[in-house]
C-alpha positions as MATLAB code, in Angstrom:
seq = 'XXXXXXXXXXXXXXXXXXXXXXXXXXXXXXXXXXXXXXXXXXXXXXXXXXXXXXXXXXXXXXXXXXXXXXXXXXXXXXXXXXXXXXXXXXXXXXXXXXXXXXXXXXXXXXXXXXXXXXXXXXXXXXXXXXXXXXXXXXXXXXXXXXXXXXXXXXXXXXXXXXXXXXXXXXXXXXXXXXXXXXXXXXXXXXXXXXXXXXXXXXXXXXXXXXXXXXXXXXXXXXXXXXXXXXXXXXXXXXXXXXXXXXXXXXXXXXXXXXXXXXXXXXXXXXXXXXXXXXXXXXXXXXXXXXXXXXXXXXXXXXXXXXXXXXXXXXXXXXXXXXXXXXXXXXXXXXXXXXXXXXXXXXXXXXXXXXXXXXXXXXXXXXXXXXXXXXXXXXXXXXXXXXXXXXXXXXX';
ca = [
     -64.531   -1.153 -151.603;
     -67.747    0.786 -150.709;
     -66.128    3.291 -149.397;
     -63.638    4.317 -151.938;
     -66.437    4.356 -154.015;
     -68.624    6.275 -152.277;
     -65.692    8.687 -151.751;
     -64.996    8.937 -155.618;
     -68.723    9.199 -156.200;
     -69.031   12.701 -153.745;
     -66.340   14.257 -155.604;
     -62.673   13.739 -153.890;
     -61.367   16.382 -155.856;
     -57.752   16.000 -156.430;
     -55.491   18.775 -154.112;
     -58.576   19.121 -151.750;
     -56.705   18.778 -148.178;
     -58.012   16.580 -145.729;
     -59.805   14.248 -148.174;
     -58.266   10.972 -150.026;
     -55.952   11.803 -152.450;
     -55.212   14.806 -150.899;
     -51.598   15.263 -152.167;
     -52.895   16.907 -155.190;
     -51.344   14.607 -157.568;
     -52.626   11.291 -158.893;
     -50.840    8.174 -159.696;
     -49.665    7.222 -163.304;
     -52.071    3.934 -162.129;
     -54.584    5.981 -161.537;
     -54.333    7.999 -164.540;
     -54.318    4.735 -166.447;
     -57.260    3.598 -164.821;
     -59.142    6.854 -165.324;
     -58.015    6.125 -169.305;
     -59.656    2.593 -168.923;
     -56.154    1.665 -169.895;
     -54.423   -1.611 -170.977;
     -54.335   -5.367 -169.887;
     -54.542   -5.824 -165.760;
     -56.037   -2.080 -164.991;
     -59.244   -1.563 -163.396;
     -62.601   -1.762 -165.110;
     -64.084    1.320 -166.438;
     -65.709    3.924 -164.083;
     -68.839    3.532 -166.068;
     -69.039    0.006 -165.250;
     -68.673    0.686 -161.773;
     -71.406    3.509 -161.528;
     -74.805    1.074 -162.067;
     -73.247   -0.996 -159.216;
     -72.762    2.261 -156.756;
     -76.100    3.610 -157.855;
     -77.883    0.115 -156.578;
     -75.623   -0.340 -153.415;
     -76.451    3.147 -152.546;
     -80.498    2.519 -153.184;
     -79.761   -0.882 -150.783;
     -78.658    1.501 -148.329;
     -80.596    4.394 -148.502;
     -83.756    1.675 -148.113;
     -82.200    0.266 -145.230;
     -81.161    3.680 -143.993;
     -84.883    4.606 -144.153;
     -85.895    1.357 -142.457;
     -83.731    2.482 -139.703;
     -84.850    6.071 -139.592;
     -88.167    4.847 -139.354;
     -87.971    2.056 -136.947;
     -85.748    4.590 -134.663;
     -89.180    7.125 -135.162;
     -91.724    4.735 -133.492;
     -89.210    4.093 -130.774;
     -88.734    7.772 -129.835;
     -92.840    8.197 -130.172;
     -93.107    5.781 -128.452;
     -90.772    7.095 -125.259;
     -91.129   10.720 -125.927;
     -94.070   11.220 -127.616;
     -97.673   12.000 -126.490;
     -97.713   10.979 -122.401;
     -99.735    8.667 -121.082;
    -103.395    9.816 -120.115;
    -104.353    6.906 -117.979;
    -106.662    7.215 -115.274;
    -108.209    6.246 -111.943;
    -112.039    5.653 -111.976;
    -114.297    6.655 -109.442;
    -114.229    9.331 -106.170;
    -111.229    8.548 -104.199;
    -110.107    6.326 -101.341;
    -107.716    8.267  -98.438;
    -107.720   11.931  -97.402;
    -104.875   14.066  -98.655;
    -103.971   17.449  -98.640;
    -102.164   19.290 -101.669;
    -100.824   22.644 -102.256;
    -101.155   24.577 -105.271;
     -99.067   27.326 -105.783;
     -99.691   30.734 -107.452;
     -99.384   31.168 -111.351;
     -99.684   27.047 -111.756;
    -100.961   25.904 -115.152;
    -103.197   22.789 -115.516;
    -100.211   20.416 -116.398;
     -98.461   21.832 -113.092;
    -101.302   21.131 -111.500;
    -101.690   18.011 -112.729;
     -98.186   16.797 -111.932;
     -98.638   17.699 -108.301;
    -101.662   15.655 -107.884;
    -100.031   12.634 -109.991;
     -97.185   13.280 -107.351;
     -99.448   13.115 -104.487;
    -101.605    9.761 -105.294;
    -104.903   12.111 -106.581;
    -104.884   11.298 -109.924;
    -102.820    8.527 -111.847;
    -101.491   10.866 -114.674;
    -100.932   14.493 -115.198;
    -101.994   13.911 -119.129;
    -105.687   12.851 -117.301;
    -105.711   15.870 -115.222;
    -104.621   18.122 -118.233;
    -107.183   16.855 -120.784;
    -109.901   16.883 -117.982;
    -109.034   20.430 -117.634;
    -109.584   21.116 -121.199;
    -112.758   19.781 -121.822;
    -114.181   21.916 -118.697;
    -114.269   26.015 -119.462;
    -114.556   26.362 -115.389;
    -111.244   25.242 -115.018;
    -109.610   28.999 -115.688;
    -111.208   29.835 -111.791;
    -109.149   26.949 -110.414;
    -107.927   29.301 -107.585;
    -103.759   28.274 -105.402;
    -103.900   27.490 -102.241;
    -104.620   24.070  -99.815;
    -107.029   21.545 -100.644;
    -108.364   18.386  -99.136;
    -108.681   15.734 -102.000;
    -108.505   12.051 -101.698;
    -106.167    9.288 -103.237;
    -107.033    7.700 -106.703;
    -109.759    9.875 -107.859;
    -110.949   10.404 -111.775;
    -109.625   13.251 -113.177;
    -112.876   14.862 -113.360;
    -113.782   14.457 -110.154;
    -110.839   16.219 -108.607;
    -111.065   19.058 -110.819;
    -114.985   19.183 -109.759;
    -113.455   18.971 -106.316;
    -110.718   21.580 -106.702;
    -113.491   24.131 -108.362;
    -116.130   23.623 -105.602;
    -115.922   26.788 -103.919;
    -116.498   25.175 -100.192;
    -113.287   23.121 -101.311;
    -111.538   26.241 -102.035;
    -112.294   28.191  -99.049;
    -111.578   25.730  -96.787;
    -107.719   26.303  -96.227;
    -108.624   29.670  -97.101;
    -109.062   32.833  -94.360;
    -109.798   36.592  -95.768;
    -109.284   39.610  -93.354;
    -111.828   41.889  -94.094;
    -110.976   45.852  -93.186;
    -111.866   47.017  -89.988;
    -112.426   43.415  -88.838;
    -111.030   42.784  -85.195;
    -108.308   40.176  -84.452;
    -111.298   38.908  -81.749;
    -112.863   37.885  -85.100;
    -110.211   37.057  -86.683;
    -109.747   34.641  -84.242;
    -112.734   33.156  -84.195;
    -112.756   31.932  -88.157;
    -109.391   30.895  -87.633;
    -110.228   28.190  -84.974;
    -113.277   27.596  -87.085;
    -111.258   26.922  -89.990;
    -108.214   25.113  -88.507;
    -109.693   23.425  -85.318;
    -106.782   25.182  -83.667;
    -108.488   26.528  -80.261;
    -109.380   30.127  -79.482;
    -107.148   29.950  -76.651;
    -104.332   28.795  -78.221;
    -104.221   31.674  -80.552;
    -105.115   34.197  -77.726;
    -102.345   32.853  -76.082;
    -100.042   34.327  -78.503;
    -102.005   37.504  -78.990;
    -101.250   38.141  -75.418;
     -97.275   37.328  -75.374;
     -96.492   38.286  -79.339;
     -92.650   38.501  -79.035;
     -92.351   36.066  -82.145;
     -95.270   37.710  -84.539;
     -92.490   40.047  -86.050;
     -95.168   43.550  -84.703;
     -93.372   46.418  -85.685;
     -91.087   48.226  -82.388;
     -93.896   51.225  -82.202;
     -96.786   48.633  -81.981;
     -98.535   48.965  -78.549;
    -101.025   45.743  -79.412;
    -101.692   43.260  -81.687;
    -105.114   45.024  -83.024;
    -104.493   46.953  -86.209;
    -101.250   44.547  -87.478;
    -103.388   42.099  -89.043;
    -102.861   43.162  -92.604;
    -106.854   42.730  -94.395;
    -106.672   39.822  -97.658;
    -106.630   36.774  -98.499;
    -104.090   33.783  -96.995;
    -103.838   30.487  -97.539;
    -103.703   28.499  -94.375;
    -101.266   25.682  -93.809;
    -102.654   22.659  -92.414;
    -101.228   21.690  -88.972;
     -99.417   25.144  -88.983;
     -98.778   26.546  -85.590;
    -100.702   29.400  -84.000;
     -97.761   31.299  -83.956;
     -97.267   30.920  -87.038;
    -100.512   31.653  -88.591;
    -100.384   35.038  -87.013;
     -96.957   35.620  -87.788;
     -98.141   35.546  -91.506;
    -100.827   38.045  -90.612;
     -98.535   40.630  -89.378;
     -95.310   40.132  -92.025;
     -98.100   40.837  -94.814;
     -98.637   44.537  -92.436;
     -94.887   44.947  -92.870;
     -94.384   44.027  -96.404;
     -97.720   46.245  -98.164;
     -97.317   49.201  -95.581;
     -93.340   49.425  -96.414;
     -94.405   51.770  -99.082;
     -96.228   53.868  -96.614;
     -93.346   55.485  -94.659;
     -96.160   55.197  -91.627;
     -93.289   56.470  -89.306;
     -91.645   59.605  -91.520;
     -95.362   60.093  -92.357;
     -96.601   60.271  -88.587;
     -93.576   62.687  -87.920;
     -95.321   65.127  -90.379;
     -98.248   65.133  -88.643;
     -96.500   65.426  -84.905;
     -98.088   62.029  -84.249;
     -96.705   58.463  -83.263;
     -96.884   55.708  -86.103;
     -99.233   53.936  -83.439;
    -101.245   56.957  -83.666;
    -101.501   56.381  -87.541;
    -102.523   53.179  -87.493;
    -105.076   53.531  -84.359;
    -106.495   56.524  -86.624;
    -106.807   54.318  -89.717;
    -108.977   51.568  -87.592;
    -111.398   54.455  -86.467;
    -111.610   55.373  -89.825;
    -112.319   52.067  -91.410;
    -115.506   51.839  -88.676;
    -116.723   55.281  -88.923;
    -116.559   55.675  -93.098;
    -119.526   54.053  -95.098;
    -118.553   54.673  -98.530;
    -114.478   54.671  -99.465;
    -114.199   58.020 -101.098;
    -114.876   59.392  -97.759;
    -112.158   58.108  -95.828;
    -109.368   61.342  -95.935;
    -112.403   63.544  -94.765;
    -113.016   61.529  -91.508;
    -109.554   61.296  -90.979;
    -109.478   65.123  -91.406;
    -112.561   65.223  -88.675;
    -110.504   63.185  -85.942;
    -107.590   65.618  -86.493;
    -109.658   68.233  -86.108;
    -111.274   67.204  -83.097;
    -108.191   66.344  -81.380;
    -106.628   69.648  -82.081;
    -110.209   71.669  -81.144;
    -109.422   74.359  -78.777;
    -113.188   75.697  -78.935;
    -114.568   73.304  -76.073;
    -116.816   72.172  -77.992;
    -114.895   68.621  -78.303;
    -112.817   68.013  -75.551;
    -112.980   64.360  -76.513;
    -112.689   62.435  -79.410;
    -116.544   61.232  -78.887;
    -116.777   58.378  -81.505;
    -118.742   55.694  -80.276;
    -116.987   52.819  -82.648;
    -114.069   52.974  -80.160;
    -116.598   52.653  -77.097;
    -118.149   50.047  -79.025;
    -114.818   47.789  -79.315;
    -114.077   48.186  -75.837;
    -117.281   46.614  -74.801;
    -117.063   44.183  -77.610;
    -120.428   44.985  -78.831;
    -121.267   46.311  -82.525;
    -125.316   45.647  -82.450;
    -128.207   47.918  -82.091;
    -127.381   51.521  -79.950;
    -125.533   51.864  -77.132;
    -127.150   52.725  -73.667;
    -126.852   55.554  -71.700;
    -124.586   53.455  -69.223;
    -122.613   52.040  -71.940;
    -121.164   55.516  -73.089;
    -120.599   56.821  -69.349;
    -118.593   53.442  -67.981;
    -115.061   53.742  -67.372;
    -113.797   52.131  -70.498;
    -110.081   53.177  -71.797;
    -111.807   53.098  -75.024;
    -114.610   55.336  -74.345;
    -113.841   58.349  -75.901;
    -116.316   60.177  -74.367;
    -114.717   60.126  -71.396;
    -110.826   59.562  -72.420;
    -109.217   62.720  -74.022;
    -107.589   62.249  -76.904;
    -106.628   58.739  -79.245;
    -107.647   55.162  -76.855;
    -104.976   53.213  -75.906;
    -104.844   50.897  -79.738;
    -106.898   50.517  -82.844;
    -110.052   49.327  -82.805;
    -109.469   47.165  -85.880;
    -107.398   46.270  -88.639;
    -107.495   48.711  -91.167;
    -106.447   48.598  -94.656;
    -104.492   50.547  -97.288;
    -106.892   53.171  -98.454;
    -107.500   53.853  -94.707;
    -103.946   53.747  -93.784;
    -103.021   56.468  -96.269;
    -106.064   58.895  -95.449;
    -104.971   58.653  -92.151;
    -101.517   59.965  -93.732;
    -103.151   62.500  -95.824;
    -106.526   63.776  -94.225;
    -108.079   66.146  -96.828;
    -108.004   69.813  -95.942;
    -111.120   70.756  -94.429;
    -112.734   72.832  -90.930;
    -115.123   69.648  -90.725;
    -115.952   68.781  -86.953;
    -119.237   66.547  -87.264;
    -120.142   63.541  -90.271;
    -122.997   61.753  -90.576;
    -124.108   58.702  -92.817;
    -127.451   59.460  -94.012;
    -129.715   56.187  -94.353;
    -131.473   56.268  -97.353;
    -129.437   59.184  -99.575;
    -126.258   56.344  -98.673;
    -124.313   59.318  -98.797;
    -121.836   60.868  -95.296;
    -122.347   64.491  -94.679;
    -119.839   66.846  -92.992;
    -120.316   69.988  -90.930;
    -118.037   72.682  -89.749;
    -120.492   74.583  -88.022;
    -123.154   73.758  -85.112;
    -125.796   75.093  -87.666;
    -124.369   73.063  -90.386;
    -124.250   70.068  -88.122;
    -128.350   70.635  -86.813;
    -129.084   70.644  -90.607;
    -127.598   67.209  -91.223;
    -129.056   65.673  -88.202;
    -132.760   67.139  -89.025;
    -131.704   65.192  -92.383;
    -130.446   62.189  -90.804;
    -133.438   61.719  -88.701;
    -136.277   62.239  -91.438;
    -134.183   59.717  -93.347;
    -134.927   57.184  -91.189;
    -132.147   57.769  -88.800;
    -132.797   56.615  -84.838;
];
């Protein structure tokens, strides 16, 4: 009975298809009844009507009851997450990764997901109440099991945290060097990873590379814990492939009438000869021109920063004996390029070796106090600088 009601109440027109009473005529009963008509006929509509209008209100309240009940069930599922939280600094070591471009409530699910904190909601608000939290910075970190929120996010902003799994490459640093903070950082032995350095098949070195120096691309890496040596190098030298790709290094050397290894040997002088960046195309322009000089006055390259690597010694000046001794790196005794770089260079110095600047410069010379590199084409030019260079300070 509700229901025909109901439908009479929302207007089943008559000849409206697909509703009752949808043949578009109406019975001679129903006619009658719409009339109120004689003995044995329905009551009145307008005796119906109060009785609709107060089944409808029962319903509409009990509707409402439901609508309402059903609302504190959903809030109560999908609503606000739980914020719960572990108290106090932590119990067992663990090690998480955080990846690039991850917000707080990423971060907070992977901790939640590794035992750190109980909820990501306590990681997420902890994150908000602390401004510091915009230098949280990807990478490894070693964190413990059922810390506070606050305390791992005081953990994961202490910067000796942060640069633990953490190595940079500086420019013209060696891979000697690099080496060295590597076993220092993964207690992975210096002659494990020398080991590789001296059979690299599996480092990925591009085919003109005649040794590992110079294909440890300079930035920073995150380092995997219990990663193999292999592999940590490996990483070194794909980042050299991927940044330098740009570069043309090989269509580039071509131009020049030089290898690719030449390139990148040239770019690791440069990045221990230059002392201020700008300066970098007019060195490499010098070591062009002094390996093309057909004046006699260089018949070697003469730059002591690839006598120094060979000897493996970048402190105070270098002796008399030191820059005589049979060294393949001494290039005051080799002609031309030595035998590899002499570190790893970078970008800026990788292209100026690409591009030297046009210039007759022979000599350079970094003056001490004025910070600034002068260049000479000419002997007189050159004595002029040095007189400089010495009453600057210069030894």
């Amino acid at each position: 009975m509700i229901e025909n009601n109901i439908d009479d109440l929302f207007g089943s027109e008559p000849g409206r298809p697909g509703q009752r009473g949808g043949s578009g005529r109406r019975s001679d009963r129903d006619a009658r009844d719409h009339r109120g008509g004689g003995p044995g006929g329905r009551r009145p509509r307008k005796r119906v009507l109060p009785k609709l209008i107060i089944t409808l209100v029962v319903l509409i309240a009990v509707l409402g009851g439901g609508i309402y009940a059903f609302g504190r069930v959903v809030g109560k599922v999908g609503g606000t997450e739980s914020t719960a939280d572990f108290v106090g600094s932590g119990t067992m070591p663990v090690v998480v990764r955080i990846p690039d471009g991850s917000s707080a409530r990423d971060i907070g699910r992977i901790l939640a997901n590794a035992g750190v904190v109980e909820t990501p909601g306590a990681f997420v608000n902890a994150a908000a109440a602390d401004d510091s939290a915009t230098s949280l910075q990807p990478g490894y970190y070693r964190l413990k099991e059922h810390m506070s929120s606050v305390t791992a996010l005081q953990t994961l902003l202490d910067p000796k945290v942060q640069a633990q799994y953490k190595i940079i490459v500086v420019p013209g640093e060696t891979v000697h060097a690099v080496i060295d903070a590597l076993a220092a950082k993964t207690g992975i032995t210096v002659a494990a990873f020398e080991a590789v350095t001296k059979h690299p098949v599996g480092l990925g070195l591009p085919s003109y590379a005649t040794t590992i120096e110079g294909y440890f691309y300079p930035g920073t890496y995150d380092l995997m814990p219990t990663t193999s040596p292999q592999a940590v190098l490996k990483m070194f030298v794909d980042r050299f492939t991927t940044e330098t790709a740009s570069l043309n290094i090989e269509s580039g050397a071509r131009a020049l009438g030089r290898s690719p290894q030449d390139i990148v040997t040239v770019a690791s002088i440069i990045e221990r000869e230059v002392a201020n960046p700008g300066e970098a195309p007019k060195v490499s322009r010098v070591i062009y021109n002094r390996l093309a000089d057909k004046t006699g006055k260089f018949p070697t390259l003469g730059m002591d920063s690839t006598t120094r690597y060979g000897l493996d010694e970048y402190e105070g000046p270098l002796s008399n004996a030191q820059l005589t001794a049979n060294n393949p790196y001494n290039t005051r005794k080799v002609r031309g390029l030595p035998p590899g770089a002499i570190s790893n260079p970078g970008q800026a110095a990788l292209e100026a070796a690409l591009h030297p600047a046009a210039g007759g410069w022979l000599w350079f010379v970094s003056l001490p106090r004025s910070k600034v590199t002068v260049f000479a084409s000419s002997q007189s030019e050159w004595d002029a600088d040095l007189a400089k260079y010495h009453s600057e300070g210069g030894g």
